[in-house]
C-alpha positions in Angstrom: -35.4 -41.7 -12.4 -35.3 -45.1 -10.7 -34.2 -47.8 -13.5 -36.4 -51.1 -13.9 -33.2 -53.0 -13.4 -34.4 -54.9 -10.4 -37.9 -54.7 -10.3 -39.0 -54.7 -14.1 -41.4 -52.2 -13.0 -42.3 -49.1 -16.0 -42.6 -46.5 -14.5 -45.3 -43.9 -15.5 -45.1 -40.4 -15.6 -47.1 -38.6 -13.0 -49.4 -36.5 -14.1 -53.0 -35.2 -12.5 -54.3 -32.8 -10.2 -55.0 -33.6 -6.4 -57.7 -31.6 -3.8 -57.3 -31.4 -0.5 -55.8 -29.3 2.7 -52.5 -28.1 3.3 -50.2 -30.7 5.4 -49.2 -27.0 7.0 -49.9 -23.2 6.0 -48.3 -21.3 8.7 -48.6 -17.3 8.4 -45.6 -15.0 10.3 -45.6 -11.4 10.5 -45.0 -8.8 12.2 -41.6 -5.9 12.3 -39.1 -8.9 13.3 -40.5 -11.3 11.0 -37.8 -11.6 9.2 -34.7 -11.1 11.3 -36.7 -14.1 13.6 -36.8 -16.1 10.4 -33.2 -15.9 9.6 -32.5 -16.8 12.4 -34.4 -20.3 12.7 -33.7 -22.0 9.6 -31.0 -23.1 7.5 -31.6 -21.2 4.5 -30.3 -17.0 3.9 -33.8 -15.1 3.6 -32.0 -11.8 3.5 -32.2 -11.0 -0.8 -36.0 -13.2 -0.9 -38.1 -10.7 -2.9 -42.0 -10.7 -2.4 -42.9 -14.1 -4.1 -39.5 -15.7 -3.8 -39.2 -19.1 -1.8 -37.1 -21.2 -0.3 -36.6 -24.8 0.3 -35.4 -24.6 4.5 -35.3 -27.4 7.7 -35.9 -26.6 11.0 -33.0 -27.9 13.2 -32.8 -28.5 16.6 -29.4 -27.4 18.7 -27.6 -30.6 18.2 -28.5 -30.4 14.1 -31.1 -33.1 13.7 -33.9 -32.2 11.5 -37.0 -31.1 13.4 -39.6 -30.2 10.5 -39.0 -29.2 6.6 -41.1 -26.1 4.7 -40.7 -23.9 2.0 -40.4 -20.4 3.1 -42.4 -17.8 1.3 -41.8 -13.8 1.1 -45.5 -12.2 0.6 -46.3 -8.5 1.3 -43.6 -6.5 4.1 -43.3 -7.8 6.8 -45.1 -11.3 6.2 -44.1 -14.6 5.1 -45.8 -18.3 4.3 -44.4 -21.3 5.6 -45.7 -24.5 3.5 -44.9 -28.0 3.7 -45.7 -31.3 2.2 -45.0 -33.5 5.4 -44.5 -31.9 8.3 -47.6 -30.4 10.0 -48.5 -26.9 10.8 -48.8 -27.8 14.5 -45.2 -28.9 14.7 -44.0 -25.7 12.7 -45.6 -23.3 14.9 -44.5 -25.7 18.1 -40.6 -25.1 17.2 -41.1 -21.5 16.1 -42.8 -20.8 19.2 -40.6 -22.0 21.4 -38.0 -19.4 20.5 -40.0 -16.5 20.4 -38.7 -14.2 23.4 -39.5 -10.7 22.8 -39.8 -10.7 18.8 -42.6 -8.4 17.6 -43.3 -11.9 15.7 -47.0 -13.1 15.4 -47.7 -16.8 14.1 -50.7 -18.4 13.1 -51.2 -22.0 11.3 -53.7 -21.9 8.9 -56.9 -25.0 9.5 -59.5 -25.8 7.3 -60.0 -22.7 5.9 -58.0 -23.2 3.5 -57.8 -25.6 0.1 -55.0 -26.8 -1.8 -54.8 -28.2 -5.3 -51.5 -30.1 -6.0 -50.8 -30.1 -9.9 -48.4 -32.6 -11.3 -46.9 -33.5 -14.8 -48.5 -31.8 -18.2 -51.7 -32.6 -17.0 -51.6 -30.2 -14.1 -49.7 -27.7 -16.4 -52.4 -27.6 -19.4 -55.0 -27.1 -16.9 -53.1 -24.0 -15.0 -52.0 -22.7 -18.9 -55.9 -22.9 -19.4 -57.1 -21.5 -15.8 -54.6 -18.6 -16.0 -55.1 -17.5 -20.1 -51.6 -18.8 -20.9 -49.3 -17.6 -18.4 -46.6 -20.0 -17.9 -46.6 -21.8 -13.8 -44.4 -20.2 -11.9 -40.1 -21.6 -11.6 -38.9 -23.4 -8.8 -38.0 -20.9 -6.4 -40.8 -18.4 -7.3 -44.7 -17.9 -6.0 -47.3 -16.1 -7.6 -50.2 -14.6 -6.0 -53.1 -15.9 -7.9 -56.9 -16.7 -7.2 -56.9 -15.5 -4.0 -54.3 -17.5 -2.7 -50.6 -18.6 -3.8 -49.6 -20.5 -6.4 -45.7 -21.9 -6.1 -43.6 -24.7 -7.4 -43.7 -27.3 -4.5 -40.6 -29.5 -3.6 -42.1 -33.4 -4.2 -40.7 -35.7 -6.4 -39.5 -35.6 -9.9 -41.8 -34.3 -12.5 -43.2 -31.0 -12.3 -45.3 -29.8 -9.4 -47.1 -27.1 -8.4 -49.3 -26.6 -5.5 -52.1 -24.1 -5.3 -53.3 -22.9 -1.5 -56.6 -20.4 -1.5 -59.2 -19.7 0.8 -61.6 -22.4 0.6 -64.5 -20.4 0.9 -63.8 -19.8 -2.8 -65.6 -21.3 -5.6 -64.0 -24.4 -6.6 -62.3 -24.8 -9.8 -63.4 -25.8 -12.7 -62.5 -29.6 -14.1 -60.3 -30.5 -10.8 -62.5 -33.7 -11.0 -60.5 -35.2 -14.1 -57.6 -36.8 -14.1 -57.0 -37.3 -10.5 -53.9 -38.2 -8.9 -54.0 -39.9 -5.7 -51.4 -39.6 -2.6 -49.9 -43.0 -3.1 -48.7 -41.7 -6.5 -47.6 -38.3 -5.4 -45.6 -41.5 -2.8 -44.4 -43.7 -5.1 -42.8 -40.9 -7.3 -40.8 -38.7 -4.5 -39.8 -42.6 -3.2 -38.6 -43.2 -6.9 -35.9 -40.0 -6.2 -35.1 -40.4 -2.6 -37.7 -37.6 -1.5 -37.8 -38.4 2.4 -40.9 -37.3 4.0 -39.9 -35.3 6.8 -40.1 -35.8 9.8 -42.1 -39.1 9.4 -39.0 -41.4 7.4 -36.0 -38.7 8.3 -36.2 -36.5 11.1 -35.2 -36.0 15.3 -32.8 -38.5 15.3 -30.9 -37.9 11.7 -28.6 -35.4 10.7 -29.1 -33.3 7.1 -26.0 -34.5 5.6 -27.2 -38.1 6.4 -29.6 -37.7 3.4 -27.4 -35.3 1.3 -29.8 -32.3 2.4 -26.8 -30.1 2.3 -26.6 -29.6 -1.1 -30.4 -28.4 -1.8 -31.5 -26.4 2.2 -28.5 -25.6 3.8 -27.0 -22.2 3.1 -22.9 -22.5 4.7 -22.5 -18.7 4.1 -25.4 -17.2 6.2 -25.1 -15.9 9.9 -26.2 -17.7 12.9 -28.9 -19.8 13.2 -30.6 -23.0 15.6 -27.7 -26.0 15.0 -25.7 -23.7 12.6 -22.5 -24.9 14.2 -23.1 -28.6 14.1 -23.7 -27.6 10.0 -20.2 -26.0 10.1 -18.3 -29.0 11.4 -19.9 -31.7 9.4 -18.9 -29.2 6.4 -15.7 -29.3 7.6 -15.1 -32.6 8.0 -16.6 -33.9 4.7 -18.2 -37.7 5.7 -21.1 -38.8 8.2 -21.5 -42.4 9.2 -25.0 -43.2 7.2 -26.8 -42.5 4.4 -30.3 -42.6 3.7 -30.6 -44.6 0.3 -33.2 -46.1 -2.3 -34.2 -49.7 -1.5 -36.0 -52.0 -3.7 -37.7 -55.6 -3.4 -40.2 -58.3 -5.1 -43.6 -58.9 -3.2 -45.6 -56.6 -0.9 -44.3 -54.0 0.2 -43.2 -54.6 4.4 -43.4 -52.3 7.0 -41.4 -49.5 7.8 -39.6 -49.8 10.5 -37.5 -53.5 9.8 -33.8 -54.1 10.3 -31.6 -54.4 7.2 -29.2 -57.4 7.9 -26.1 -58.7 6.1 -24.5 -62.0 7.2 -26.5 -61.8 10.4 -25.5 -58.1 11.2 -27.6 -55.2 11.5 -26.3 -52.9 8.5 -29.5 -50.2 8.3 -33.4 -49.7 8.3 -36.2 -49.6 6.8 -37.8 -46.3 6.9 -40.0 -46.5 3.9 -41.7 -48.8 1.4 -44.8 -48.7 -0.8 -45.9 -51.4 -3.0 -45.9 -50.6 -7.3 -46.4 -53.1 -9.8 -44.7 -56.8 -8.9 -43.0 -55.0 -6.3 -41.7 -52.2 -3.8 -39.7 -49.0 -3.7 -38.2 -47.8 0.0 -36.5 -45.6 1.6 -33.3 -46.9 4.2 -30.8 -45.9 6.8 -27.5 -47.5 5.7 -24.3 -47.5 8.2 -21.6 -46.9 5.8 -19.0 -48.8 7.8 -18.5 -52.4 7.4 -21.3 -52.4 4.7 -20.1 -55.2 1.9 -21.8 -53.6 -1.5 -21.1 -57.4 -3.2 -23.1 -58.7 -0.1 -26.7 -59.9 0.1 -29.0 -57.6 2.2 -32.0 -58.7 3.6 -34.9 -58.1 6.3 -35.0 -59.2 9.4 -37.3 -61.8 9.2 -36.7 -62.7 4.9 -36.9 -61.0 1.9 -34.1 -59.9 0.1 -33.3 -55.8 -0.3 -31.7 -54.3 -3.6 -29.7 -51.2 -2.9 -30.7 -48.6 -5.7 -27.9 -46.1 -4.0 -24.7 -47.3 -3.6 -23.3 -45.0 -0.5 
């Protein structure tokens, strides 16, 4: 967790339940589902059992990051793509562009379906109560449940589980209390370095660049879209930036600024969201030349506390 040491900001436990629509619930089936699949994203599908998921990013040739999901094994034949950031739309757009003569079928889910996000002990007493006791389902695990899919969903750093069902379902009971809000669900992925992709890391960044390697990238699996790019940054051990926490006083500025140190452009600004007397961010540091004993500030004032040291 982020310390108070610059800010002096206490920082509260997330805990709630949230309603809404999936940012993207993308359905692929069909007899090449999977060989398609595994050959697309960065992750090894081959040993996912029904209900198993995995954490994957969509690359284009040259190895920048296109899109993010998890990857979900349901019935034969038939998978789930979900995502917290990147839409549906774009999904389906990159998927379909390599789709030659696959027996592959995709279809992005709209607003027939629901989602409730649950976060923290509040969203895990209500599933304990909504599902007589049974324990939520592990990271890396889905359940089917309610008429939809229950899974452990990649966002910040408490627990959290996301719920997606057909919305023509009776609501559930008691999502009305203790409701979380999306700034929160911002503020704590921000506190960890969660990036959302591909709005604060994406077309123009490599994985490695925000240490992606290490938690959706397999190095062992066969060929896939900007596999070899993977293989020689592996190889060579170091890229040139880092995506890193940031931290200031005030309001929170917009994304987007220059990071400057003695008058030179060292990074930007990709993310910031106010909290308490003060802000939490996301940047784009260029490792060389960057002084760590240096002040760094915005283009335009404010000063900028790294929370990373790259």
């Amino acid at each position: 967790m982020l310390s108070d040491r610059n800010l002096n900001i206490p920082f509260k436990p997330l805990s709630g339940l949230l309603a809404g629509v999936p940012t993207a619930w993308v359905r692929i089936e069909g007899s090449d589902a999977a060989t398609f699949l595994q050959g697309q994203c960065t992750q090894d599908l081959r040993l996912l059992q029904s209900g198993d998921t995995a954490f994957v990013l969509w690359l284009s040739l040259k190895g920048k990051v296109m899109g993010e999901s998890l990857v979900l094994k349901a019935e034969s034949d038939a998978w789930w793509l979900w995502s917290a950031h990147t839409s549906g739309a774009a999904l389906v757009e990159r998927l379909d562009e390599f789709v030659i003569a696959d027996d592959v079928t995709i279809v992005a889910g709209g607003l027939e379906w629901t989602q409730l996000t649950l976060a923290g002990d509040v969203g895990e007493a209500w599933l304990r109560v909504a599902r007589e006791g049974r324990e939520p389902p592990a990271a890396g695990r889905a359940e089917a449940w309610g008429g939809g899919w229950l899974f452990a969903g990649r966002r910040g750093q408490v627990r959290v589980w996301d719920w997606v069902r057909p919305a023509e379902l009776v609501a559930p009971i008691g999502v009305e209390s203790a409701m979380l809000t999306e700034a929160a669900l911002c503020i704590d992925r921000l506190a960890v370095g969660v990036p959302a992709i591909p709005a604060e890391f994406g077309p123009g960044d490599l994985p490695q660049e925000a240490g992606l390697e290490t938690v959706a990238i397999s190095f062992t699996k066969g060929c896939y879209l900007g596999q070899e790019v993977m293989a020689r940054l592996q190889a060579m051990g170091q890229v040139r930036r880092r995506l890193v926490r940031v931290a200031g006083l005030g309001l929170a500025p917009a994304a987007g600024g220059e990071l400057l140190q003695a008058g030179r452009r060292v990074g930007e600004l990709r993310a910031a969201e106010h909290y308490g007397t003060g802000w939490l961010g996301l940047a784009m540091v260029n490792l060389l030349g960057l002084d760590r004993a240096a002040e760094i500030c915005l283009a335009g004032g404010g000063a900028v506390s790294l929370v990373d040291y790259p």
